[in-house]
Each structure stands twice: as structure tokens, then as C-alpha cells.
C-alpha positions in Angstrom: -66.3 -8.5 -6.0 -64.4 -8.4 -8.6 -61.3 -6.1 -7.7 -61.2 -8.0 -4.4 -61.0 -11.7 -6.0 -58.2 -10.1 -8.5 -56.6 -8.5 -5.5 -56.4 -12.0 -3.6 -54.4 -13.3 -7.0 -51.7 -10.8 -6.8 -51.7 -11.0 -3.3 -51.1 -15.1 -3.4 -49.0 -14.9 -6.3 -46.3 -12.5 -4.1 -46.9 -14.6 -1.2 -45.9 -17.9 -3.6 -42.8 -16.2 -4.9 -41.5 -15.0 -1.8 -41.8 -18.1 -0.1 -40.6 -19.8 -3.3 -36.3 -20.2 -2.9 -34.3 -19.9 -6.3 -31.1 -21.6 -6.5 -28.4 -19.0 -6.9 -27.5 -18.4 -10.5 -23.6 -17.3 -9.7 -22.5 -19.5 -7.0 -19.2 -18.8 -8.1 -20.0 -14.9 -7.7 -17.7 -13.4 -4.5 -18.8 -10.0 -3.7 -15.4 -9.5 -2.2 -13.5 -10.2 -4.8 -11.5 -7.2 -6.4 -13.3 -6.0 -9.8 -10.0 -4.1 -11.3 -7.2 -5.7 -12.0 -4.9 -5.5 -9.0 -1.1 -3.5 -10.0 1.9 -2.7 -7.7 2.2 0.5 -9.6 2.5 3.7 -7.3 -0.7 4.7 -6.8 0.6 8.5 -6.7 2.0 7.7 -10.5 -1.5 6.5 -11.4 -3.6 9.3 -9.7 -1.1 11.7 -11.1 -2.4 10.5 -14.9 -5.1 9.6 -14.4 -6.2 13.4 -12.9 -4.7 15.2 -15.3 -5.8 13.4 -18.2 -9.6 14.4 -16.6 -7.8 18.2 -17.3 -6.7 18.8 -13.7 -3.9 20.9 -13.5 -1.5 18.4 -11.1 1.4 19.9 -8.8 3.1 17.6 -6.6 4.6 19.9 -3.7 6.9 19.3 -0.4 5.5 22.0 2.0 2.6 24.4 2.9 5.2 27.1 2.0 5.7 26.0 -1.6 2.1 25.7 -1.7 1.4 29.2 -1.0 4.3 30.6 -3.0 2.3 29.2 -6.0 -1.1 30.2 -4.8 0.4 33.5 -4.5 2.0 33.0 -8.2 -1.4 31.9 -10.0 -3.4 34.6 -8.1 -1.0 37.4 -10.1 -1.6 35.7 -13.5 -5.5 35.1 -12.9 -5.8 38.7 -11.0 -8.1 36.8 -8.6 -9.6 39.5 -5.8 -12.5 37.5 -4.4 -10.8 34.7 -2.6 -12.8 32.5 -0.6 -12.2 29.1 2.0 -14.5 28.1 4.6 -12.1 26.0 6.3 -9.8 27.6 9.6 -7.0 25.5 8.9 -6.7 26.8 4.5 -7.5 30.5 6.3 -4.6 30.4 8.8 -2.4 29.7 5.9 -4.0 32.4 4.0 -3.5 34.8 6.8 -0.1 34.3 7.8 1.5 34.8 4.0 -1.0 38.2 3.9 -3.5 37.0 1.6 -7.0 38.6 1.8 -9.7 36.1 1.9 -13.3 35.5 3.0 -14.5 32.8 5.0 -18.4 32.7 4.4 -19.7 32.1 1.1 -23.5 32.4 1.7 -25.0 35.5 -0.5 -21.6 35.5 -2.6 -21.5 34.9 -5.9 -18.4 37.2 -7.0 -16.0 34.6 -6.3 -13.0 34.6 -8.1 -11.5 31.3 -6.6 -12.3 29.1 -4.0 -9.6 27.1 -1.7 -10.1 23.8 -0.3 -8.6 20.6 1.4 -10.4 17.5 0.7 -11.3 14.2 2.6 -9.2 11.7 -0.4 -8.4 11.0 -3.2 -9.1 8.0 -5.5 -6.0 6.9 -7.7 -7.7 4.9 -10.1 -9.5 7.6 -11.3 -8.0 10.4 -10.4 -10.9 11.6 -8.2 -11.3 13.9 -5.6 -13.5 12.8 -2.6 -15.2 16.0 -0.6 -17.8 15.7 2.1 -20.2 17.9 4.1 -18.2 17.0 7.1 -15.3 19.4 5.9 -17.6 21.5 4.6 -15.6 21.7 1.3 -18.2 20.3 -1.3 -19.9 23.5 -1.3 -16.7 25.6 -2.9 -17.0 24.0 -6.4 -20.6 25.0 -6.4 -20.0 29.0 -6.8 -16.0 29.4 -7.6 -14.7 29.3 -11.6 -11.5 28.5 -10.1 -10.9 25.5 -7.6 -7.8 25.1 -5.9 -7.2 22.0 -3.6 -5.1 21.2 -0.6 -3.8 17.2 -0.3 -1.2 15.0 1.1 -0.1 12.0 -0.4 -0.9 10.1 2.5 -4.4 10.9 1.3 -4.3 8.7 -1.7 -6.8 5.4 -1.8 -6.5 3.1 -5.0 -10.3 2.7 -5.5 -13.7 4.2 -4.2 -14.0 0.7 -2.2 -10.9 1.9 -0.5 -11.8 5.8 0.1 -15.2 5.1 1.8 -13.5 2.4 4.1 -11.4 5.4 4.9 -14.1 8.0 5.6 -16.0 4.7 8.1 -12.3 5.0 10.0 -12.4 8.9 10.2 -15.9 9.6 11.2 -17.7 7.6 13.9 -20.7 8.5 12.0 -20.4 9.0 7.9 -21.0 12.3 6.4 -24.6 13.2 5.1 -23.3 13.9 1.4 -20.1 12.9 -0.6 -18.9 14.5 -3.5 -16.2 13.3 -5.9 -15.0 15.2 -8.4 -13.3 14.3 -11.5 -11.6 17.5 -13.4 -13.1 20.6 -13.8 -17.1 20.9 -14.5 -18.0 19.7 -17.7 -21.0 18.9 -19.9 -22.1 17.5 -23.3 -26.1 18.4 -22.5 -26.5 20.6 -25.6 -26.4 19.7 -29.0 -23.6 16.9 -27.7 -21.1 19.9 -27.3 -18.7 19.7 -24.4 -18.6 23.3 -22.5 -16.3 23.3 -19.7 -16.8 25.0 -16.5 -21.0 24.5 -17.0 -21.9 23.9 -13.6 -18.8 24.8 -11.5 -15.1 25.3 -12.0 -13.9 25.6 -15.2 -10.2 25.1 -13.7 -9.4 22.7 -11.0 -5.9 22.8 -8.9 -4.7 20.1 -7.0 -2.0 21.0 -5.2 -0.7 17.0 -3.1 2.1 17.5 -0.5 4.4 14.3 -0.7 4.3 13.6 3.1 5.3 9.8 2.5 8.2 8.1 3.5 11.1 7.6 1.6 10.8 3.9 1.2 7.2 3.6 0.2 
């Protein structure tokens, strides 16, 4: 009799509050309102710093070409073998400069290096956004090496910004986002940063300045 008369309190008591209104305690609060300050700096200046000061290793290219003549040039000085992108469009490019590759990672786990595009990139930060939709978020899982496809025309100032641009590319979002700031890093153990803990130790951005002139 007991439990039930104590259950009725509880039960009245959540009824009371929810019914209950509380005048709002912001009512200058806008949700809408920008939370960074707002700058008309470049925002491929600010992604450029801001990425490499997270330790990526930042090349701003022209073409496709350029970017294989230095995929080609860093896979000589790291003696990668295993090379491995599970996207067609990175594998066409791979195939038509000659350079062996693998397309399915399941079961692998001697990979050398792992190429990738992604879905943006977030200047203020210097993030990198990848989905399940491209089917790139699972490279940085496996590879000690990362190497990354972009285009200017990829570049969002803020994660506000990048997810309106995913709702525009897909009719339905992706099931799982990843962003990635700079190689794999972690300060679990005895507060000592180890790079590379749980995924790349080295992360490649290689952005293809596709903008206009005037912008």
C-alpha cells in the first residue's frame, strides 16, 4: 500500500511539473545566431593552418596529375607496397599512372597506406568530414598512412556549414560521420601523447584549387 501511495506522489509531482510553464530564462538567446566570430579571411588560408597545426601534412595542388606525381614521390621514400582505396573513382587514377592497388580491405591488415576522397572539409578547424556514404571512414581504421583526395570547392567554414552540405548532397543523410582532425593521437596512458594509436600516424591532404580566380 505503501509503494503504490509513494508511486501516486511521483507520479503527481511529474504530472505538476509538466503541466507547470517556466518563463524562459534567455529570452535574448537566438539559436541561430553565429557562435564564432564571423571573419572575411579565406577560409582555404584558415583551413590550411589550422590543419597543419593538428600535424597534417597540407599540399595545395592544381590537378589529378600533380597529385599522382607526388603519390608516386612519397610512395618511393615510404617504400609503401600494400596500397589500398575502396573508392572507383581514387582506383581509376591509380590504374592509369600504373600503380598497384587493392580495392577491398576486409581481412587485410598489411596495409601500408590507404587513399581516400572525402565528403568536406571544415576550415575552422582544419577537419576532415568522411561518411559511410563514400565509404571512406573505414580507411583510417587499418592504414598507418592516410592520404586524402579534396577540392577547394569542398571547403565549409564551420561543422554548421558541412552538415548543411551533406542534407544538399544526400536525399537521405549518411548512417555514420567521421571527422578527423590530424593524424590518430592519444594522451590515455600515463598523460603521454603517442601518435598514430588508433589509426594513422601520418595524414596527407592533398586539396586541388578548383576555384575561380576571383574568389
Amino acid at each position: 500500500m505503501d509503494e503504490s501511495t509513494n508511486r501516486e506522489k511521483v507520479l503527481k509531482k511529474i504530472r505538476a511539473s509538466i503541466l507547470s510553464k517556466t518563463d524562459n530564462p534567455y529570452p535574448q538567446l537566438s539559436l541561430d545566431a553565429p557562435i564564432y566570430h564571423i571573419t572575411d579571411e579565406d577560409p582555404l588560408l584558415i583551413f590550411a593552418e589550422k590543419a597543419e597545426a593538428a600535424g597534417v601534412k597540407f599540399f595545395l595542388i592544381d590537378s589529378e596529375l600533380e597529385f599522382m606525381e607526388n603519390l608516386v614521390s612519397l610512395g618511393m621514400i615510404h617504400k609503401w607496397k600494400n596500397i589500398y582505396c575502396v573508392e572507383d573513382g581514387i582506383s581509376n587514377l591509380l590504374t592509369e599512372c600504373e600503380l598497384p592497388h587493392e580495392l577491398i580491405l576486409e581481412g587485410k591488415l598489411n596495409i601500408d597506406v590507404g587513399i581516400s576522397t572525402c565528403e568536406c572539409l571544415i576550415a575552422r578547424t582544419g577537419s576532415i568530414v568522411f561518411s559511410s556514404k563514400e565509404q571512406s571512414r573505414t580507411i583510417p581504421a587499418y592504414a598507418p598512412f592516410h592520404v586524402v583526395l579534396a577540392k577547394a570547392s569542398q571547403l565549409t567554414v564551420d561543422m554548421k556549414d558541412a552538415l548543411v552540405c551533406l542534407r544538399h548532397k544526400y536525399a537521405k543523410m549518411p548512417s555514420a560521420l567521421s571527422i578527423v582532425t590530424g593524424p590518430s593521437r592519444t594522451a590515455d596512458i600515463d598523460g603521454k601523447l603517442v601518435i598514430g594509436a588508433h589509426g594513422p600516424r601520418q595524414l596527407y591532404l592533398f586539396l586541388i584549387n578548383d576555384r575561380d580566380d576571383g574568389e
